[in-house]
C-alpha positions in Angstrom: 2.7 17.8 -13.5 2.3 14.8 -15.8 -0.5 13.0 -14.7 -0.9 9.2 -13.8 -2.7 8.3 -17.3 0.0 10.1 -19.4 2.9 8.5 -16.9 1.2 5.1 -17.2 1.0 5.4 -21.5 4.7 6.6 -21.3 5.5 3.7 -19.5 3.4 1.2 -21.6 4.9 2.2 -24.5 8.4 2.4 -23.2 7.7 -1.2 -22.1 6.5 -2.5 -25.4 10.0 -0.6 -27.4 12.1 -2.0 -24.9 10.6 -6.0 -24.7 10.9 -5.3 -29.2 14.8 -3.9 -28.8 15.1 -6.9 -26.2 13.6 -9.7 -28.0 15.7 -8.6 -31.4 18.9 -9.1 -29.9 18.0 -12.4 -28.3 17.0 -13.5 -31.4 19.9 -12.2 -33.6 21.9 -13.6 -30.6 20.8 -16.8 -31.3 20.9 -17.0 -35.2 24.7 -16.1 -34.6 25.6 -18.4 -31.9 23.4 -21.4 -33.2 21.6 -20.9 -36.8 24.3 -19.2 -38.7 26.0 -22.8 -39.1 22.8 -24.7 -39.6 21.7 -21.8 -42.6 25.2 -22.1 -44.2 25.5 -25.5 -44.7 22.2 -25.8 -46.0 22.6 -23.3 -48.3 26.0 -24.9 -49.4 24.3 -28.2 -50.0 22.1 -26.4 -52.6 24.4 -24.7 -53.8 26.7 -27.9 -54.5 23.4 -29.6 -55.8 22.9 -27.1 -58.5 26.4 -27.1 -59.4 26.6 -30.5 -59.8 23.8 -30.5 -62.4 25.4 -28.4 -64.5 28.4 -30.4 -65.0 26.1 -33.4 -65.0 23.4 -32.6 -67.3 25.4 -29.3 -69.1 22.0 -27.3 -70.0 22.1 -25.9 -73.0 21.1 -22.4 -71.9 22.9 -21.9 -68.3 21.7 -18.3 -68.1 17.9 -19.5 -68.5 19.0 -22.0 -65.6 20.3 -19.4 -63.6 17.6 -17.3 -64.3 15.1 -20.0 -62.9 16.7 -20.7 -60.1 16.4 -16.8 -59.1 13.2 -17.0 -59.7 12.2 -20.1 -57.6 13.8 -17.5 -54.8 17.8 -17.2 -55.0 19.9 -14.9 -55.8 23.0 -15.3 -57.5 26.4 -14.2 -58.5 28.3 -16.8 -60.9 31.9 -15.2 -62.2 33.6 -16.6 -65.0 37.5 -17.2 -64.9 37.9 -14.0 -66.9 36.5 -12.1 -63.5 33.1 -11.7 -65.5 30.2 -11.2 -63.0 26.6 -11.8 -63.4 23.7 -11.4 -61.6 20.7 -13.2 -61.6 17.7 -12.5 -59.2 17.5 -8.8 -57.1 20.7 -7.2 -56.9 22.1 -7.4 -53.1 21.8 -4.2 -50.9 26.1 -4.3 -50.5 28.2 -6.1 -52.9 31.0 -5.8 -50.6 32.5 -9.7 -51.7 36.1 -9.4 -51.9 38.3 -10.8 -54.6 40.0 -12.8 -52.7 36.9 -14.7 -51.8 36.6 -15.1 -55.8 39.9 -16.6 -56.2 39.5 -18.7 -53.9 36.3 -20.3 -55.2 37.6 -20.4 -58.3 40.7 -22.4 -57.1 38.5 -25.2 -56.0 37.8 -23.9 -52.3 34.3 -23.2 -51.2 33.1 -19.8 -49.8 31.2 -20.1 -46.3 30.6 -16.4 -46.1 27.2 -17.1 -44.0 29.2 -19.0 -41.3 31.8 -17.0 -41.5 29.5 -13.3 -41.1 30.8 -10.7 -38.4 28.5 -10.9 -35.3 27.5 -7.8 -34.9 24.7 -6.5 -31.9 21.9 -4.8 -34.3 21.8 -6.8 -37.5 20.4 -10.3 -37.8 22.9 -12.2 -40.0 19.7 -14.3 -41.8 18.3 -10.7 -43.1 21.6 -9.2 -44.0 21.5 -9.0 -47.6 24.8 -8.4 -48.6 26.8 -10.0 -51.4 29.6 -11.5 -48.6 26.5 -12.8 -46.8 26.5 -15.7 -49.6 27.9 -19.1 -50.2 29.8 -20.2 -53.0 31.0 -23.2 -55.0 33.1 -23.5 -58.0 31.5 -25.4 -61.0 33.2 -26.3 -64.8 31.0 -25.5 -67.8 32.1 -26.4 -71.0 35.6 -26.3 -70.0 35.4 -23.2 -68.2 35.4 -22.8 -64.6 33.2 -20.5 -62.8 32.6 -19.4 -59.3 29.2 -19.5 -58.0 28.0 -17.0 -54.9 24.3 -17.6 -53.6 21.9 -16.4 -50.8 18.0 -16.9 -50.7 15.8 -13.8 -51.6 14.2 -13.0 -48.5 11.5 -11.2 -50.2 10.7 -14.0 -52.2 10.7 -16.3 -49.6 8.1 -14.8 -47.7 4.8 -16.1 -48.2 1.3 -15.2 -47.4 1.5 -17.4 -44.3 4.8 -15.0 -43.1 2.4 -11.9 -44.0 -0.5 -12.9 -42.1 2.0 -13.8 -39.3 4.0 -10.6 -39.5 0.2 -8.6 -39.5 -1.1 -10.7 -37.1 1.5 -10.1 -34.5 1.1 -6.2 -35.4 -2.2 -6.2 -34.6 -2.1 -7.6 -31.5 0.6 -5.3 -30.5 -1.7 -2.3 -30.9 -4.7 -4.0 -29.4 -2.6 -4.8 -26.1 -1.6 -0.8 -26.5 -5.5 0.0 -27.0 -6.6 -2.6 -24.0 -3.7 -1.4 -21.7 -5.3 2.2 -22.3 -8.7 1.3 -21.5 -7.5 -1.1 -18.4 -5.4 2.3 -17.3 -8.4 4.4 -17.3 -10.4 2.1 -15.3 -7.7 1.7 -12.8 -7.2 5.4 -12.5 -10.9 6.5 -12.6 -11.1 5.1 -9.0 -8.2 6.9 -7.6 -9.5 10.2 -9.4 -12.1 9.9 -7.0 -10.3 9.0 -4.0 -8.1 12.5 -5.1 -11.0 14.3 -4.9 -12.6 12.8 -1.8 -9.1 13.1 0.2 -9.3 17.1 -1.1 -12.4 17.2 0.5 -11.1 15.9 3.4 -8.3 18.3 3.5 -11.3 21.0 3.4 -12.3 19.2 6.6 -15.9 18.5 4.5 -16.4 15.0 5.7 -20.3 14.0 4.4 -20.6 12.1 0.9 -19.7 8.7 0.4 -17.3 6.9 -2.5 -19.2 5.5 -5.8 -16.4 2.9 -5.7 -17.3 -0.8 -6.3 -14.7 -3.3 -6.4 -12.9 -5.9 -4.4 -9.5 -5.3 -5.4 -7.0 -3.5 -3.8 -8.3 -0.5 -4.9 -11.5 -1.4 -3.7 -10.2 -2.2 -0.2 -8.5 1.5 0.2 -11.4 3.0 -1.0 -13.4 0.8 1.7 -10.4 2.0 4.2 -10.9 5.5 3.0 -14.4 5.9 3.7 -13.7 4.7 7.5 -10.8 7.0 7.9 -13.4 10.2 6.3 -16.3 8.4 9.0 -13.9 8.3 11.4 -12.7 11.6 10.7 -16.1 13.1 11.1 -17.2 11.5 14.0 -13.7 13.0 15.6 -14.7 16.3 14.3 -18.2 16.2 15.6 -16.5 14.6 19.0 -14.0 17.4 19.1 -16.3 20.3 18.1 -19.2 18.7 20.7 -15.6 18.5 23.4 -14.9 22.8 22.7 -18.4 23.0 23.5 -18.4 21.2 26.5 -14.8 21.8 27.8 -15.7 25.5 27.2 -18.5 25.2 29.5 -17.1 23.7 31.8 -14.6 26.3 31.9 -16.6 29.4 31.1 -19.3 28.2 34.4 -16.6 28.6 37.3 -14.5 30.9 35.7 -17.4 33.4 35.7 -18.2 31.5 39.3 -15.1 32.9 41.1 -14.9 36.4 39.0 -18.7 36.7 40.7 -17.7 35.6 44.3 -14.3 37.9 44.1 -16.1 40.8 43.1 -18.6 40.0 46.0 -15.3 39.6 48.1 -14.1 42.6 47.6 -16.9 44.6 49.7 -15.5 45.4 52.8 -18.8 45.9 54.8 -19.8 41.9 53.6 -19.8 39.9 56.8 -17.2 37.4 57.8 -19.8 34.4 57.2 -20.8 35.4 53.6 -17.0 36.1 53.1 -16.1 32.0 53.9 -19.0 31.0 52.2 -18.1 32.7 48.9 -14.7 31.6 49.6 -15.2 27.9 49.6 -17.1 28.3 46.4 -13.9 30.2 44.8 -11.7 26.8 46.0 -14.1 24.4 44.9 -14.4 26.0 41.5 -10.5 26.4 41.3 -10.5 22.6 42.0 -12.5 22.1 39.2 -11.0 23.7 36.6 -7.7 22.2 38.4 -8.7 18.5 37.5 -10.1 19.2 34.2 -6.8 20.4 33.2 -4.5 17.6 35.3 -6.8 15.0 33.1 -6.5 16.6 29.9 -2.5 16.9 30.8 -2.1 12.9 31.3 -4.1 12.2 27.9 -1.3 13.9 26.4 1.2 12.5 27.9 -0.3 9.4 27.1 -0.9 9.7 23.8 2.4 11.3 22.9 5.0 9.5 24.6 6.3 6.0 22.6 6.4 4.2 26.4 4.9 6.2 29.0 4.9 3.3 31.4 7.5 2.6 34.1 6.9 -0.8 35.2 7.6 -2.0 38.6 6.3 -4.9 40.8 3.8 -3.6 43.6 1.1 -4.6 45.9 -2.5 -4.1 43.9 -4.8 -4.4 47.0 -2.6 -1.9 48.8 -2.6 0.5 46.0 -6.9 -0.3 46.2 -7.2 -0.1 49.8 -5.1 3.4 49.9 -7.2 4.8 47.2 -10.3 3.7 49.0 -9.3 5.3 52.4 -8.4 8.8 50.7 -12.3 8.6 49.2 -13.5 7.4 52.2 -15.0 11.0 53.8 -17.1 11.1 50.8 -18.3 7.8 51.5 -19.3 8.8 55.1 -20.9 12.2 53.9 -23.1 10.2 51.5 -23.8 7.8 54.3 -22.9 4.6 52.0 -21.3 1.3 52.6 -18.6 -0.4 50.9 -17.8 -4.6 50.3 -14.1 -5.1 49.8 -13.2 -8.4 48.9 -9.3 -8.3 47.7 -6.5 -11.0 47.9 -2.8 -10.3 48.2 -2.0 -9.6 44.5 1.5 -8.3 43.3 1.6 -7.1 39.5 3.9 -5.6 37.5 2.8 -2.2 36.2 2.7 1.6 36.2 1.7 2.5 39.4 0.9 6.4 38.7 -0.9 5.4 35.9 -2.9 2.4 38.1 -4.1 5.1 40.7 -5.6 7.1 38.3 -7.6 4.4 37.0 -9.0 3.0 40.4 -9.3 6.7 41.2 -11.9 7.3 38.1 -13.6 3.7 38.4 -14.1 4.7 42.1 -15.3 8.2 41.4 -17.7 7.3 38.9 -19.4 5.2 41.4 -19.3 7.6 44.2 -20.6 10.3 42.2 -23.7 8.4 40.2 -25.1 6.3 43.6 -27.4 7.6 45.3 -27.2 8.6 49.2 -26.8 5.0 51.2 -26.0 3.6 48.3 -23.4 0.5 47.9 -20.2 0.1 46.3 -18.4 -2.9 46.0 -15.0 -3.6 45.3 -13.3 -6.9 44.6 -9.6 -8.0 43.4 -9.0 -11.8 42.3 -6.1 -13.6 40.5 -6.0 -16.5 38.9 -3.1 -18.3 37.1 -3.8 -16.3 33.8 -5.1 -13.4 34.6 -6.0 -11.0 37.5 -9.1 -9.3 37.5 -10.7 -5.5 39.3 -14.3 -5.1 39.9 -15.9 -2.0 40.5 -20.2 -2.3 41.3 -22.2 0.3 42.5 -26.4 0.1 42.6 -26.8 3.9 41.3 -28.3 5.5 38.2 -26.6 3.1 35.6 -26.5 3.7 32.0 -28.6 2.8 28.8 -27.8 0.3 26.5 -27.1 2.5 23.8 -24.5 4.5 25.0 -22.5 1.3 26.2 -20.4 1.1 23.2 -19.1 4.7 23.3 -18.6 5.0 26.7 -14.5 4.8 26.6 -14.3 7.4 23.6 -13.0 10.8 24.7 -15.1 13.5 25.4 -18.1 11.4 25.6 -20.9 12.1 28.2 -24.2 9.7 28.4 -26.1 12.8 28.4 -25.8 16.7 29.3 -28.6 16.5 31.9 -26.4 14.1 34.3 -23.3 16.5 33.9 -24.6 19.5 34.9 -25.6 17.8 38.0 -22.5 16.5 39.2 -19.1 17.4 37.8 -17.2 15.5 34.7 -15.4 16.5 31.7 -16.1 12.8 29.7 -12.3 12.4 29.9 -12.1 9.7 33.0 -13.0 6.4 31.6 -11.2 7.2 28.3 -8.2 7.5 30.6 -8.9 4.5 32.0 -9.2 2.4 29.0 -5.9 3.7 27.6 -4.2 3.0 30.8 -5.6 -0.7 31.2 -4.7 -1.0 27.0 -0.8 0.2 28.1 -1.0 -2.6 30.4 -2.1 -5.0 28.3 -5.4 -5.4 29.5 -9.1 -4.9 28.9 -11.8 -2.9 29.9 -15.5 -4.8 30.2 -18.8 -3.4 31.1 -22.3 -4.1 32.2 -25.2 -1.5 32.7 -28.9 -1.4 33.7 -30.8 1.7 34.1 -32.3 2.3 37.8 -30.0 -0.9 38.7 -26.1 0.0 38.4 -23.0 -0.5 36.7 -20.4 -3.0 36.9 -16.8 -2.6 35.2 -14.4 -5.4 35.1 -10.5 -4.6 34.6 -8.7 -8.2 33.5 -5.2 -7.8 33.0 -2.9 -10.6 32.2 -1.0 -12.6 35.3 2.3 -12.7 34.0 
């Protein structure tokens, strides 16, 4: 497997051929479709001004003429009328100029070979050093006519200033390669990291922190990543702490009813003893029975897309029936209850409601004290429509406030093994009221009580 640095140096330089092959044929593009005319001409009108000096002025020795005009950066091609060629300057790459083309200068007719050039995809017309690539003019020396074929010498033409051009743009084309490295590194170093800490992760080893730094984009999944591995391991701990705990909770009346139903099964035990052990057997079966009905609707919540099936229904009936089904337990614990509930109808889940007024409730009635108070109180208003639960029993310290919704959570193991729980109501609860589109508020004094406050919106 290639890895990122190699892919991202492959691609780099694939970039930089491609924007060179790109930028060539633009450029040769444009010299054929508007410089090749411009070039020409101007090369003819030299061409015509050195002919015209030689039939003016006649110099004495036209080959020493010829031969400085080469050297001032031209090359050129004069043939006589006898079809006598000579060259004067570097000899072209191709000499591919057709006879015709020399008859016809030597008729009279110029020779616009530049204008005239094939257009062809990969070769730039200005650079193409080829004998047809020329101009010519006929000119009459002593008499004679001869035909005259010229190009510039590109060699000669370029200067130092073309050199430390061509060198400078060289330059910076490996310095980009060099800096684009270095940049690359630097971008992948980071995610290296993140690699290794997401292998870690896969290990289910959860401690360390990320040595990254930076407020990119990189930065900010690096920041994401280290709350998804501290969320991770606070899950882990939750869910290792919940196998504890669920185990327990288990294990304590399993081991309850194998005791009892070995104790049942001595015939000479009297019939009082035999009741006796059988209530404990049901109320231990009960147990384990909601445990396992609570950690069923968790799953059901969390795996269906829209659990909810929405109808319109009485809320202070739905309150008032729940209440009446709890109310031998208020009786036995000898404690009153304020009601205080208007005639609200909502639209909701009303099997998924119960279960939250159920919880709420049972909470209360389980952490008050005998003679204790619970109050209940339903309101709506035109935005929203509001539950309270209060109770003036054991309440709950500050510090355990914020967690109190997360799954699994108990305030402390001392309180459950006095009355039952499995740390799954009020998680239910607050998944329920979110489903519904509403919130979850609660307030908490030790020795005072607890208050929670279910606002859903009035729609």
């Amino acid at each position: 497997m290639r890895s990122l640095y190699g892919k991202f140096l492959s691609f780099t330089t694939g970039i930089m051929l491609t924007s060179a092959v790109i930028a060539f044929l633009v450029v040769n593009t444009y010299y054929h479709q508007q410089l090749k005319g411009q070039n020409d001409a101007k090369n003819m009108n030299i061409a015509l001004t050195i002919a015209e000096y030689i039939e003016t002025e006649e110099p004495a020795d036209l080959a020493g003429y010829f031969s400085t005009q080469a050297a001032s950066g031209y090359k050129l091609f004069v043939v006589n009328e006898n079809r006598e060629a000579t060259m004067y300057g570097a000899p072209f790459r191709v000499e591919n100029l057709r006879t015709a083309s020399v008859d016809q200068v030597l008729d009279g007719r110029p020779y616009h070979g530049m204008r005239d050039l094939k257009t062809e995809t990969f070769m730039t017309g200005f650079f193409s050093d080829e004998l047809a690539n020329t101009v010519g003019v006929p000119f009459t020396y002593n008499g004679e006519t001869y035909a005259l074929f010229m190009r510039p010498d590109i060699k000669l033409l370029f200067t130092e200033v073309h050199y430390l051009l061509g060198g400078m743009v060289v330059v910076m084309a490996i310095v980009s390669l060099l800096s684009m490295l270095i940049v690359a590194k630097k971008l992948i170093e980071p995610i290296t990291k993140l690699t290794a800490a997401a292998k870690k992760v896969g290990d289910e080893k959860f401690t360390g922190s990320l040595d990254i730094n930076r407020r990119d984009e990189i930065g900010q999944l690096a920041q994401s990543f280290q709350r998804m591995t501290e969320k991770l391991s606070e899950n882990d701990r939750v869910r290792k702490e919940f196998i504890s705990d669920v185990s327990h909770d288990f294990q304590s009346p399993l081991l309850n009813i194998k005791g009892y139903a070995n104790l049942l099964m001595d015939s000479g035990l009297p019939e009082r003893e035999r009741q006796n052990y059988a209530r404990v057997i049901q109320s231990e079966t009960e147990r384990l029975s909601s445990l396992t009905k609570q950690l069923l609707l968790l799953t059901s919540l969390d795996q269906l897309d829209s659990p909810l099936k929405q109808v319109k229904f009485r809320l202070d009936e739905q309150l008032k029936e729940v209440i009446r089904k709890q109310r031998w337990l208020l009786e036995e614990k000898q404690m009153s209850l304020v009601m205080e509930v208007d005639e609200v109808e909502m639209m909701g889940d009303p099997a998924f409601l119960e279960k939250v007024w159920e919880n709420l409730l049972s909470n209360a009635l389980k952490y008050t004290e005998m003679g204790g108070e619970i109050g209940v109180r339903l309101t709506e208003s035109a935005d929203e429509l509001k539950v309270i639960f209060r109770d003036n029993g054991a309440g709950i310290a500050e510090e355990h406030l914020r967690r109190l919704f997360d799954r699994f959570y108990r305030v402390d193991h001392s309180r459950t093994q006095q009355v039952e729980g499995t740390g799954l109501g009020l998680s239910i609860v607050h998944q329920v009221v979110k489903l519904h589109g509403g919130s979850v508020e609660v307030e908490s004094e030790e020795g005072i009580g607890t208050t929670f406050a279910v606002t859903f919106p009035n729609l």
